[in-house]
N, CA, C and O of each residue as an XYZ file, in Angstrom:
276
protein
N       0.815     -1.196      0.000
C       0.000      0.000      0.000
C       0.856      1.256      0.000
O       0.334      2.244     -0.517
N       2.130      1.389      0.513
C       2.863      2.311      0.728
C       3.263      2.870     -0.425
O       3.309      4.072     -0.689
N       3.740      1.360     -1.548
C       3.736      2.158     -3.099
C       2.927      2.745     -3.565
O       3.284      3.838     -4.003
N       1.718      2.441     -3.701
C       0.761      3.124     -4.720
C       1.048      4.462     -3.970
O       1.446      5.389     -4.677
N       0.865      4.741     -2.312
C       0.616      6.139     -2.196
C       2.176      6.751     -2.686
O       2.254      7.899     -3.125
N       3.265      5.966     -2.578
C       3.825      6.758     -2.951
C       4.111      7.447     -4.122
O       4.454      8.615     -4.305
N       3.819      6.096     -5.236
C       3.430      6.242     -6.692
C       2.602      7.629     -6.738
O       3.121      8.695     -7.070
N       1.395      7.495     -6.404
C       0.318      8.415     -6.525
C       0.925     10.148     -6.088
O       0.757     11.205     -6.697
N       1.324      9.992     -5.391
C       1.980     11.277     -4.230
C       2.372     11.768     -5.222
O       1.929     12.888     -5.474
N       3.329     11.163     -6.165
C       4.305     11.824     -7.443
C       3.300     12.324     -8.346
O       3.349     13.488     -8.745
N       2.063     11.235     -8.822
C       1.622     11.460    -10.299
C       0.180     12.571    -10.240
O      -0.652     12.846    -11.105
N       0.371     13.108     -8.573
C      -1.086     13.582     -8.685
C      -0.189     15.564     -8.402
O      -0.576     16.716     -8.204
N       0.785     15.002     -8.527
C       1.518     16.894     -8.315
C       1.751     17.085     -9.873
O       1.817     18.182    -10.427
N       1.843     16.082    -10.379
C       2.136     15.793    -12.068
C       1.263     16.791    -12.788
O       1.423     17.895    -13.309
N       0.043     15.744    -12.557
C      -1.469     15.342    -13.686
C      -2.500     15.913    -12.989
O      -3.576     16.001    -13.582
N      -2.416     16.344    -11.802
C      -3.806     17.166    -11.061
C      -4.692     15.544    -10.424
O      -3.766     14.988     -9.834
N      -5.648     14.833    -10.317
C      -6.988     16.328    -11.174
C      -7.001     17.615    -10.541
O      -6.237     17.664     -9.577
N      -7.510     18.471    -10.736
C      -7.375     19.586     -9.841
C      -8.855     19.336     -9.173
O      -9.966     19.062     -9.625
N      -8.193     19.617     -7.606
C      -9.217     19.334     -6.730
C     -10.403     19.929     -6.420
O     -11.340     19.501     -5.746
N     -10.280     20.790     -6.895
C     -11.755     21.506     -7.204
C     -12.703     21.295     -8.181
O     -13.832     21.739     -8.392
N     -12.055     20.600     -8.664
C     -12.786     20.312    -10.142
C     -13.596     18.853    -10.130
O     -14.795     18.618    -10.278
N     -12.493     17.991     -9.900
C     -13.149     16.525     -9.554
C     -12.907     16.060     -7.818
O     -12.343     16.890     -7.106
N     -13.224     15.110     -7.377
C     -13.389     14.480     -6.131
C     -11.891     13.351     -6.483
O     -11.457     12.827     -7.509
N     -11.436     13.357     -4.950
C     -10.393     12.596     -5.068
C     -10.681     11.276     -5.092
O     -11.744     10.899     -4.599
N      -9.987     10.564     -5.538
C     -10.450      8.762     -5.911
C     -10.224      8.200     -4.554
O      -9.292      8.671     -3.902
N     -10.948      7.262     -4.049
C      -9.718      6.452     -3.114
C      -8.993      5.731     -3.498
O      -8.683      5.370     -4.633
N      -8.477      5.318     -1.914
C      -7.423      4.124     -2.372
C      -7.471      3.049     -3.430
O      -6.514      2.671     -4.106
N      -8.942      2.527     -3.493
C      -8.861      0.952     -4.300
C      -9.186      1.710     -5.742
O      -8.616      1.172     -6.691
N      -9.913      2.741     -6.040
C      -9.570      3.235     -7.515
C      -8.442      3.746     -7.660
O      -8.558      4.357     -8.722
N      -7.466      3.894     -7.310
C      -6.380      4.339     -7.539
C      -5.447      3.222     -8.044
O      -4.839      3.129     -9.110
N      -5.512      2.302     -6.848
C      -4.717      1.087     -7.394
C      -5.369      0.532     -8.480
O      -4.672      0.063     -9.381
N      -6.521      0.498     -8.562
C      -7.380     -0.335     -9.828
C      -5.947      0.236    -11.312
O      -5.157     -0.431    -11.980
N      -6.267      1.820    -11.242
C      -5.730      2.555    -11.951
C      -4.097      1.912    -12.266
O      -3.959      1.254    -13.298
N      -3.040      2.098    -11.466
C      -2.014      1.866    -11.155
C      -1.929      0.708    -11.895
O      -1.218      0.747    -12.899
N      -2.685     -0.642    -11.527
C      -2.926     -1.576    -11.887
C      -3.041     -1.761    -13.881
O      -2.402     -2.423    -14.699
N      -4.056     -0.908    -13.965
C      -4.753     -0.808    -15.716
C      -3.116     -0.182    -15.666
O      -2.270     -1.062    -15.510
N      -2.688      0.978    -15.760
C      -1.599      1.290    -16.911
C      -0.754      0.882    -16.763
O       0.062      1.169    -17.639
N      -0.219     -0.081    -15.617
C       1.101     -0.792    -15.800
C       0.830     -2.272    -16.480
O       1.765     -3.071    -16.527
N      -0.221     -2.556    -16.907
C      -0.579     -3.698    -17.326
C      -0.979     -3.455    -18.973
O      -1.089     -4.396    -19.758
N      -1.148     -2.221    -19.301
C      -1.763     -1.795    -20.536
C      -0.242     -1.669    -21.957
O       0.940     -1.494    -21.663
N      -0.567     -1.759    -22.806
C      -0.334     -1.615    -24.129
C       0.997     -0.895    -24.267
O       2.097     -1.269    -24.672
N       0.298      0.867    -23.551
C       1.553      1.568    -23.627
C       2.500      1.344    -22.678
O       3.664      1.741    -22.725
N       2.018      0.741    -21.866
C       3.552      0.674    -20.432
C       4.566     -0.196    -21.009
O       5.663      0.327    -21.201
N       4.388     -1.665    -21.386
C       4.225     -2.742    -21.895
C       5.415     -1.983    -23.034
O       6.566     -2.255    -22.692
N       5.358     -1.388    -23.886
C       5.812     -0.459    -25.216
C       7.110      0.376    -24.499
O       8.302      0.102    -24.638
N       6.640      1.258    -23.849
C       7.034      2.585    -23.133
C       7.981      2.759    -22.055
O       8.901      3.541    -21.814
N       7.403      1.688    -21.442
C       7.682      1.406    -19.983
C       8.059      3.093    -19.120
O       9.079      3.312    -18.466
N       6.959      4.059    -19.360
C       6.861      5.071    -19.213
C       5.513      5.187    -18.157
O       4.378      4.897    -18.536
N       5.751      5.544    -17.106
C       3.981      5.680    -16.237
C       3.772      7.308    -16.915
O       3.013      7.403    -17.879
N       4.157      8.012    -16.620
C       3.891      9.095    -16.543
C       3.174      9.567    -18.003
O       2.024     10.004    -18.024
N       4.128      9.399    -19.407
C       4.003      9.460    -20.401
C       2.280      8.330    -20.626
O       1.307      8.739    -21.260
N       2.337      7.208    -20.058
C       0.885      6.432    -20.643
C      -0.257      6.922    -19.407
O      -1.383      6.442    -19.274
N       0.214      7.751    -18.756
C      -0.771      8.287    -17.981
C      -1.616      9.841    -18.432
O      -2.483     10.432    -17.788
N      -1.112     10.141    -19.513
C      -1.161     11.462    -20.116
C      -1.557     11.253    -21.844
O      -2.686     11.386    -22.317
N      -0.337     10.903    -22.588
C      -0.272     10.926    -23.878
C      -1.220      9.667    -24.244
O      -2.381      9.924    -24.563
N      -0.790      8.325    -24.217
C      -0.864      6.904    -24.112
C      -2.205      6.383    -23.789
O      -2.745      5.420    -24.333
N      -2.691      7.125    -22.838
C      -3.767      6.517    -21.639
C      -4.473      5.379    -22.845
O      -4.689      5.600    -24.037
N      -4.709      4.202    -22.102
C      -6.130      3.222    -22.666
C      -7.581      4.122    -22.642
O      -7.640      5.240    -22.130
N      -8.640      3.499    -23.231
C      -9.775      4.141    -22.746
C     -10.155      3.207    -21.985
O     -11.379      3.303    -21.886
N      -9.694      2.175    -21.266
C     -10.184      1.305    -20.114
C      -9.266      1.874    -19.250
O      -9.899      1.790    -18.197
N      -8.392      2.306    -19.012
C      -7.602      3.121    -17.732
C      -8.356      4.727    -17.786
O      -8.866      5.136    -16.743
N      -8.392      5.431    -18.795
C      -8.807      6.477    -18.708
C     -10.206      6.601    -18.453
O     -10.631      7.745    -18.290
N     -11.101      5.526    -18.380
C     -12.536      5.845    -17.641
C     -12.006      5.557    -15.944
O     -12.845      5.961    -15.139
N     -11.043      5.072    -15.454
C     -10.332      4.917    -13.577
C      -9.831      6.329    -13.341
O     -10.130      6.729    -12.216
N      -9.280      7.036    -13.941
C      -8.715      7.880    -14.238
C      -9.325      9.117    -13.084
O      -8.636      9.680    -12.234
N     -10.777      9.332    -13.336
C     -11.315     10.163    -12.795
C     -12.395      9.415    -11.541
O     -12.708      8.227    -11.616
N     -12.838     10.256    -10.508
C     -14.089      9.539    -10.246
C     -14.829     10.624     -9.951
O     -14.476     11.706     -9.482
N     -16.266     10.090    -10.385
C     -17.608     11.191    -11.063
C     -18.362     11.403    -10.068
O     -18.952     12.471     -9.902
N     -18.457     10.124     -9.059
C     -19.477     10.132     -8.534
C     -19.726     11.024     -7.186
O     -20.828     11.019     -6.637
């Protein structure tokens, strides 16, 4: 658990969301997330998080991406 937050800690000073805008995910969508793009196409290719978290994204990682509700 300590990775993802630490993972996350990095990619959310990165990529936002900006917190006013959307609601923060929790923990288990986050890892879901973490999970989809290190397992996806572009990582796999890239071996880039940051870059398939932005440029790259899946549209099955990029619907984790946010949460709406």
């Amino acid at each position: 658990m300590d990775k993802v937050n630490e993972v996350f800690g990095k990619i959310d000073g990165w990529l936002g969301p900006k917190k006013g805008k959307y609601q923060e995910a929790c923990f288990e969508d986050k890892e879901m997330l973490l999970e989809c793009v290190m397992s996806s196409a572009c990582f796999r290719k890239h071996e880039n998080f940051k870059y398939c978290m932005t440029e790259g994204i899946d549209k099955e990682c990029k619907a984790l991406r946010y949460d709406h509700t």
